[in-house]
C-alpha positions as CSV (number, residue, x, y, z in Angstrom):
1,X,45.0,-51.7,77.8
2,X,46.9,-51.6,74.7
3,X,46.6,-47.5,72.6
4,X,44.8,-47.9,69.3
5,X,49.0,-47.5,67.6
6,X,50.0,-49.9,70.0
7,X,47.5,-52.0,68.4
8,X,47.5,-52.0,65.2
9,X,51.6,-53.0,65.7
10,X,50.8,-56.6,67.8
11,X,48.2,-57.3,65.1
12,X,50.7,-56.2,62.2
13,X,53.3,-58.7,64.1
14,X,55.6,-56.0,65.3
15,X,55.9,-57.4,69.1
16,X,58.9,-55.2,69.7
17,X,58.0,-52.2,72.5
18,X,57.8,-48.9,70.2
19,X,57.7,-45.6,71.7
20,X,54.1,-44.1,71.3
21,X,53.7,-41.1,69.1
22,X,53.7,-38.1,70.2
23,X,50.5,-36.6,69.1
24,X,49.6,-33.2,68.1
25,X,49.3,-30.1,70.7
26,X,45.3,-30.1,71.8
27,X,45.0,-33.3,71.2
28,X,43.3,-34.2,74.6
29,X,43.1,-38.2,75.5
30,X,44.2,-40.5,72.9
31,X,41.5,-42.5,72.7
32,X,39.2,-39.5,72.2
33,X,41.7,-38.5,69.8
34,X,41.5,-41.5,68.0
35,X,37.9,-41.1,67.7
36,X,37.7,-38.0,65.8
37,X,40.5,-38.1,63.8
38,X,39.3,-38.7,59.7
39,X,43.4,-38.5,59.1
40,X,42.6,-35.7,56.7
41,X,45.9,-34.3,56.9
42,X,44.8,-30.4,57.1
43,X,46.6,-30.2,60.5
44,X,50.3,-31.2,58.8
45,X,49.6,-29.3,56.1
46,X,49.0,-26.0,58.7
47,X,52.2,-26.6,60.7
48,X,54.0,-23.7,60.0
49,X,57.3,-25.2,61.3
50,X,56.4,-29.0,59.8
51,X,57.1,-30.7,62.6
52,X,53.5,-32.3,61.9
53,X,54.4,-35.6,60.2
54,X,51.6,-38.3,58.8
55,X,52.6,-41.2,61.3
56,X,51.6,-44.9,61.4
57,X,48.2,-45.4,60.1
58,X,48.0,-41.7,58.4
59,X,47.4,-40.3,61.6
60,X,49.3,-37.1,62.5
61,X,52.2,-37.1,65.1
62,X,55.0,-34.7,65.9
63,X,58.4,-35.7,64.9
64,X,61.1,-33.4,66.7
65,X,63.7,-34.3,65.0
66,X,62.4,-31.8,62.4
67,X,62.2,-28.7,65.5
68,X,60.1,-27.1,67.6
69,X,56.1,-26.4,68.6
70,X,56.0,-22.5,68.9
71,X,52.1,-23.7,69.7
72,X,50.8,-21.2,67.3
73,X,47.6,-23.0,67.1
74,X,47.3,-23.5,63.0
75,X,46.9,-26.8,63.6
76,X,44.3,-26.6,66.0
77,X,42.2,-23.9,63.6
78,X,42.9,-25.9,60.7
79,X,41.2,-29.5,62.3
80,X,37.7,-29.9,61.0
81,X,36.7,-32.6,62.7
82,X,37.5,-30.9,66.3
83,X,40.2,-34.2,67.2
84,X,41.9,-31.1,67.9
85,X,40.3,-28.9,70.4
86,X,40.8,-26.6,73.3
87,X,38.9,-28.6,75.3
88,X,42.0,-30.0,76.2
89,X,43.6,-27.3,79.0
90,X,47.2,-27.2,78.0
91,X,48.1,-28.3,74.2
92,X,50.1,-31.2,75.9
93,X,51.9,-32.3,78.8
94,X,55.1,-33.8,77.8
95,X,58.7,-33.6,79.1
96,X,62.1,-33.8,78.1
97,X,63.7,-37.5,78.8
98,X,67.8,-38.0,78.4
99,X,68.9,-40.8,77.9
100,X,72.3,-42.8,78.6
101,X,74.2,-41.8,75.3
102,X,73.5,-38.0,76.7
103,X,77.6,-36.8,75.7
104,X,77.7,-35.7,79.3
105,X,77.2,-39.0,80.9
106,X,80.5,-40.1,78.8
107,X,82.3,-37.2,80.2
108,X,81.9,-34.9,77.2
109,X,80.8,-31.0,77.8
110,X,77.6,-30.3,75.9
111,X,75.4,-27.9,76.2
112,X,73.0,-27.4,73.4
113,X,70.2,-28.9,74.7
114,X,70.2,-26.1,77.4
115,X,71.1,-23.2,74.9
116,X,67.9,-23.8,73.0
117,X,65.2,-23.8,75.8
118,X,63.9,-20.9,75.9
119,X,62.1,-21.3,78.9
120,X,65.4,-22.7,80.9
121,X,63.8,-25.6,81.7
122,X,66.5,-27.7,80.6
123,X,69.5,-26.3,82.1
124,X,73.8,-28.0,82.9
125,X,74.4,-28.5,86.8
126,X,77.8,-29.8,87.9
127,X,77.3,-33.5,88.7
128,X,79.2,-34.9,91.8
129,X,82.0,-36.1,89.9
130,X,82.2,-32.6,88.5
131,X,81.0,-33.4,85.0
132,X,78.3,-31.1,83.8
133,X,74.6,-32.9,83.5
134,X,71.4,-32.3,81.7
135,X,68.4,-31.7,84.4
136,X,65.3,-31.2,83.9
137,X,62.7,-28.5,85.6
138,X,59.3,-30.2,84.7
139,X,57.6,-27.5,86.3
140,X,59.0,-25.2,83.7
141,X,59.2,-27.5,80.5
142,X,56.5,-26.4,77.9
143,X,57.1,-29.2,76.0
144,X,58.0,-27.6,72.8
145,X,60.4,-29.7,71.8
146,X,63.2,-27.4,71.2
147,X,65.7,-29.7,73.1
148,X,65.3,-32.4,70.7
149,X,66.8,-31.8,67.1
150,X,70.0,-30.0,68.1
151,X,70.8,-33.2,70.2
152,X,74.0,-34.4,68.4
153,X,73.4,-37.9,69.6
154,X,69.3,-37.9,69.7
155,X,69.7,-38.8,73.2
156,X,66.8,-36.7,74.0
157,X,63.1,-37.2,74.0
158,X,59.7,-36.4,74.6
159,X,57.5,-38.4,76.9
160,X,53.9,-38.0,77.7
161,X,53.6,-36.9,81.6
162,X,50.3,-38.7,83.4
């Protein structure tokens, strides 16, 4: 079953896979989400690090490229409606994804990714040819995102876990 995004880009003619939003932290299900939002835009205008963006349809999403969720909950406070709500456990369960144009899979040594998390989920391990590669420790990863912007390459991110 196609997500209400997914959608609204078929019936726009955009046929091309896009990447689903990453939606706010609390967020819950996305079709509860969905449901609730009015698209008021209190929540962007709460995030104190702006990472809160008005996405496709004026529905808020994260964009990473700006930083990172410090999951202050101002968002969460500031939503009227309730779309977002504790009643969703965690604020979200997402994980870091590299991809192929990662500088380490082309043999360069880069480590920023791994400096900036904070909760060394993202850490270098020698690869068996000796280079040093990006894994991940999903068990660890809060999903904040931090990994993202100082990617040189944007070969990094964020996936929504099942």
């Amino acid at each position: 079953m196609l997500h209400t995004i997914e959608r609204r880009q078929f019936l726009r003619g955009n046929f091309r896979a896009q990447p689903v939003s990453v939606l706010p932290p609390w967020s819950g299900q996305r079709a509860g989400f969905f449901d609730l939002c009015t698209r008021c835009g209190a929540c962007v205008d709460a995030c104190p690090n702006g990472i809160l963006v008005a996405g496709d349809g004026g529905y808020p999403e994260v964009n990473f490229r700006r930083g990172e969720c410090n999951f202050c909950g101002d968002c969460l406070r500031a939503c009227q409606p309730r779309a977002l709500s504790t009643r969703a456990v965690t604020p979200w369960h997402l994980i870091p994804v590299v991809h192929d144009t990662c500088l380490a899979w082309q043999g360069i040594d880069c480590r920023r990714c791994s400096e900036m998390c904070a909760a060394g989920a993202l850490r270098i391990s020698l690869g068996a040819t000796g280079t040093a590669l990006p894994v991940i420790d999903a068990a660890s990863c809060t999903g904040c995102g931090a990994c993202v912007a100082p990617c040189p390459v944007t070969a990094i991110r964020l996936c929504e876990v099942s």
